[in-house]
PALOVEX-571016 format. One line per 5 residues: number of its first residue (from 1); their letters; for each residue x negated, z negated, y negated of C-alpha. Coordinates in pm, 1 decimal, padded with zeros to 6 digits. Each point is the difference from the previous one (the first is absolute). Layout:
BEGIN
NUM	a	X/Z/Y; ... .
This chain:
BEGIN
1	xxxxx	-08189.3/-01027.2/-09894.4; -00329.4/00144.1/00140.7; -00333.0/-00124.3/-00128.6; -00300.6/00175.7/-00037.2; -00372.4/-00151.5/-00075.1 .
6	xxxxx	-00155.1/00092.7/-00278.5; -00358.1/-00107.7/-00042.5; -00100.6/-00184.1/-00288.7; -00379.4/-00045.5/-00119.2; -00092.3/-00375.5/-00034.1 .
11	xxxxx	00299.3/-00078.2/00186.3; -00093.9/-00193.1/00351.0; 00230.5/00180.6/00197.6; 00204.7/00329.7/-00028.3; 00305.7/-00053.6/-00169.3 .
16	xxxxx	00341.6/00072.3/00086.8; 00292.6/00140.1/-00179.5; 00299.0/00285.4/-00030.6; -00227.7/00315.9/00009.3; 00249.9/00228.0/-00213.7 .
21	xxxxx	-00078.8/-00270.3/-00282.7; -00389.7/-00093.6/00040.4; -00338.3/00206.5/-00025.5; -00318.0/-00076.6/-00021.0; -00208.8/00180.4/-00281.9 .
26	xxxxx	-00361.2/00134.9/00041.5; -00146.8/-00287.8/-00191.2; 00084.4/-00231.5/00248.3; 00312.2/-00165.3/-00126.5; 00364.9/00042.6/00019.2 .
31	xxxxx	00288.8/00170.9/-00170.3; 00402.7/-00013.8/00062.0; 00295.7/00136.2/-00136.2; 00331.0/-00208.4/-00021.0; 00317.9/00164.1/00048.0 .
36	xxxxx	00285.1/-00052.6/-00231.8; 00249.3/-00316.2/-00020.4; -00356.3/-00207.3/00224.1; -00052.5/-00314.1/-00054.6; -00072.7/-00359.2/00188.7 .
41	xxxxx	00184.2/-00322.4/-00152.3; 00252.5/-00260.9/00116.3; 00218.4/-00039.3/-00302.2; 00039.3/-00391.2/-00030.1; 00353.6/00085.7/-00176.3 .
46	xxxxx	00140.8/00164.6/00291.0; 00004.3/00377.8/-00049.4; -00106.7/00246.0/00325.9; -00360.4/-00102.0/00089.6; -00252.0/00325.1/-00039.4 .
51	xxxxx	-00261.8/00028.8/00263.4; -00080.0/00343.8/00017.9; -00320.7/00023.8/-00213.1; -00305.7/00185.0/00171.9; -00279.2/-00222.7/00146.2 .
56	xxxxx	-00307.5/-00000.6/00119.8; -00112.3/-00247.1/00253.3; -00325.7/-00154.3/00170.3; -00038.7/-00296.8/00165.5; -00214.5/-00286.3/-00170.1 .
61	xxxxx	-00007.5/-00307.8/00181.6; -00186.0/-00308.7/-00163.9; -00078.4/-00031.3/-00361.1; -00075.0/00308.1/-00172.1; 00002.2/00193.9/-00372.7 .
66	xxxxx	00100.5/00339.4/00001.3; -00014.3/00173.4/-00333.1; 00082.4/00407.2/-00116.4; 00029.5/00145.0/-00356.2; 00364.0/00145.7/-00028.8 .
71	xxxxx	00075.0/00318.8/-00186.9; 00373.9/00024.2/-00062.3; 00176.2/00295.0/-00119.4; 00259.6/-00182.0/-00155.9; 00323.0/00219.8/-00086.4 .
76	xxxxx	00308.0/-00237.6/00041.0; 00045.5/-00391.5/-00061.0; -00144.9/-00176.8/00303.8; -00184.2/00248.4/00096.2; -00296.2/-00195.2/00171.9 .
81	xxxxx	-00288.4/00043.4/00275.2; -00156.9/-00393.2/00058.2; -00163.2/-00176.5/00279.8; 00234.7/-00178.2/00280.9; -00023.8/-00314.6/00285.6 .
86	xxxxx	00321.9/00064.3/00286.1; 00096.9/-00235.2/00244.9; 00345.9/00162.6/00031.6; 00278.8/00119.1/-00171.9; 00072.3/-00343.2/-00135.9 .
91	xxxxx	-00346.9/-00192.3/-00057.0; -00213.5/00255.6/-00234.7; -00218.7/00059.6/-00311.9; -00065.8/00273.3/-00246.7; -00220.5/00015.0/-00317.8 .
96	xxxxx	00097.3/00292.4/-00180.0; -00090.2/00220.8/-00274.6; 00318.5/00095.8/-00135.5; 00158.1/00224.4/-00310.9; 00246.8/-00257.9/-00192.1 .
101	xxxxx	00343.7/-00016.4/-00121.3; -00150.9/00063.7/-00342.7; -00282.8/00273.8/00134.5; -00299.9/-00205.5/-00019.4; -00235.0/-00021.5/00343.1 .
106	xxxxx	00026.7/-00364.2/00099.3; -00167.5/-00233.9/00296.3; 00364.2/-00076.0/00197.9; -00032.4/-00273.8/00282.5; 00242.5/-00058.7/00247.3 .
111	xxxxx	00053.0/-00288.7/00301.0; 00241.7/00009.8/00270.6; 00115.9/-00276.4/00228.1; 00328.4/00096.2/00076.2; 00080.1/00173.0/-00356.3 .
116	xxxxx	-00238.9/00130.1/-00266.9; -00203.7/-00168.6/-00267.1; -00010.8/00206.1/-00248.3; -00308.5/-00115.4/-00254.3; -00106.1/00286.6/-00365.8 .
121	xxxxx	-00352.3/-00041.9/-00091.7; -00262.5/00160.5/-00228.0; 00082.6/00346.3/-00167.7; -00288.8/00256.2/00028.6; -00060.2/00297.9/-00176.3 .
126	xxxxx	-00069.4/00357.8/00243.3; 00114.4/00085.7/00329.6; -00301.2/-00194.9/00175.2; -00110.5/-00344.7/00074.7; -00100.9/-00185.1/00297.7 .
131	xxxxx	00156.0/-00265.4/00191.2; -00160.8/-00223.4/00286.0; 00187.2/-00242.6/00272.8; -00150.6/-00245.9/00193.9; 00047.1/-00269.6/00269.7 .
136	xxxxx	-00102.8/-00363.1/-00025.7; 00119.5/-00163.9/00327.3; 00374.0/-00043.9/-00015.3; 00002.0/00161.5/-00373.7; -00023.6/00347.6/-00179.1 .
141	xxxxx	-00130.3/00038.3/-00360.3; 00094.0/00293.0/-00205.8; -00231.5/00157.3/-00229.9; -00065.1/00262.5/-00298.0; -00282.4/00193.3/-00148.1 .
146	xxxxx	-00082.0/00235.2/-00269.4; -00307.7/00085.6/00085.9; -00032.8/-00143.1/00390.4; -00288.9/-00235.9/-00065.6; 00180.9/-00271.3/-00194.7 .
151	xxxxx	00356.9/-00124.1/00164.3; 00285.8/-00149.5/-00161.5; 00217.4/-00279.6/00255.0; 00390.4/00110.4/-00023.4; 00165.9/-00261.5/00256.6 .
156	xxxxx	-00118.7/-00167.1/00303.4; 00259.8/00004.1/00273.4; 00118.2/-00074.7/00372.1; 00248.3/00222.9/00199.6; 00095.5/-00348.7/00166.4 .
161	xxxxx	-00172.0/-00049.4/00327.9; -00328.2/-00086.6/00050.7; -00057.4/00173.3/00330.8; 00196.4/00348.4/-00086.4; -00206.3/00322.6/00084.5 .
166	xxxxx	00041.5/00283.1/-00274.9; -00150.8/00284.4/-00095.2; -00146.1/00094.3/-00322.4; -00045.3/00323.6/-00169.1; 00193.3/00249.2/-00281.9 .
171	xxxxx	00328.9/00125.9/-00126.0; 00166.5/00210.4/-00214.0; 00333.7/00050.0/-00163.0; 00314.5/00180.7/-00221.9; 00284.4/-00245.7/-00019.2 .
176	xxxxx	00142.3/00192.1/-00309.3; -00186.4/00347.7/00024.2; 00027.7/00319.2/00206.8; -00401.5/-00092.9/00128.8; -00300.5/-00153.4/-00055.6 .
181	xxxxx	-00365.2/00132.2/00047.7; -00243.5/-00307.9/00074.7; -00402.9/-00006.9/00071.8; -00211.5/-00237.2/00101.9; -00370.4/-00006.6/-00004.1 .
186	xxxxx	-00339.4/-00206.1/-00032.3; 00167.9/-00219.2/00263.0; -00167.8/-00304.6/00143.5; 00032.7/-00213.7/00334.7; -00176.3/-00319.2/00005.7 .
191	xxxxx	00092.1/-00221.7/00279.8; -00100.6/-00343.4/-00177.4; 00128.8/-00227.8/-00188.3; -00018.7/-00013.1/-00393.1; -00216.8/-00276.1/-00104.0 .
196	xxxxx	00234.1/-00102.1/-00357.7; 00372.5/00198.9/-00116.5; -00103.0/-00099.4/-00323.4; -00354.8/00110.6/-00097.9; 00113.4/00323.2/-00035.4 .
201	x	-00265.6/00156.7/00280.5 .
């Protein structure tokens, strides 16, 4: 598959990603649409892994928060544009808002090492919220915000290795649907560390 870059304000780098998916809007940030039947997990029962969701990629090496508001036009369940860390097709991370079984928006975390961990958070009301990731040495910590000044924790994680290079940046996705329209804006690069998980900064 050909990838394009598509340049992201506040990002550190241009970003890279399918280009028939990806564009960046005039206010500096980032839109996609995901085709039908797209998704990325690793089903820990067994079934046919899905790894064809759209992403977006940069590289961020060192600790780092990166943070976006999310605008989902949700249609079908699972339906979800979110905020992703890739090492490769088997060592991964997504935070995700995502349109539940029961039609409610709802914070969706998910961990890979091998197969998926698949984690339901907070329920939300609209079709925006923002989400934040960032890297503490050998961990990630996955975050949620209402307004993007105060941050909730959802998990802190490891993909397993210490040492593994990934990238870091955005995805979207239609498991169940026929598409998915997702936008991203007011996003923010900060290559340092965050000082507490917990103080809600």
């Amino acid at each position: 598959m050909a990838h394009d870059q598509v340049m992201v304000a506040g990002l550190p780098e241009a970003a890279r990603g399918d280009g028939k998916c990806w564009l960046a809007s005039p206010d500096g940030g980032v839109s996609a649409v995901a085709g039908p039947a797209t998704d990325l997990y690793l089903d820990p029962t067994g079934d046919a892994a899905a790894l064809n969701a759209p992403q977006l990629l940069f590289s961020a090496p060192g600790d780092f928060q990166l943070s976006a508001r999310v605008t989902v036009d949700f249609q079908a369940t699972y339906d979800a544009g979110g905020l992703i860390v890739w090492a490769d097709e088997r060592r991964w991370a997504k935070l995700c808002f995502e349109f539940s079984p029961d039609d409610e928006p709802m914070i969706v975390s998910v961990v890979t090492r091998g197969t998926s961990d698949d984690a339901n958070s907070i329920v939300l009301d609209g079709r925006t919220t923002w989400l934040r990731v960032c890297r503490l040495g050998p961990a990630y910590a996955f975050h949620t915000s209402t307004d993007g000044r105060r941050w909730s924790l959802i998990r802190v994680f490891t993909l397993g290795d210490d040492d593994l290079p990934t990238q870091v940046g955005f995805l979207a996705q239609s498991p169940t649907g026929g598409g998915c329209e997702v936008a991203f804006d007011d996003v923010r690069f900060r290559p340092e560390r965050l000082a507490d998980l917990r103080s809600g900064d």
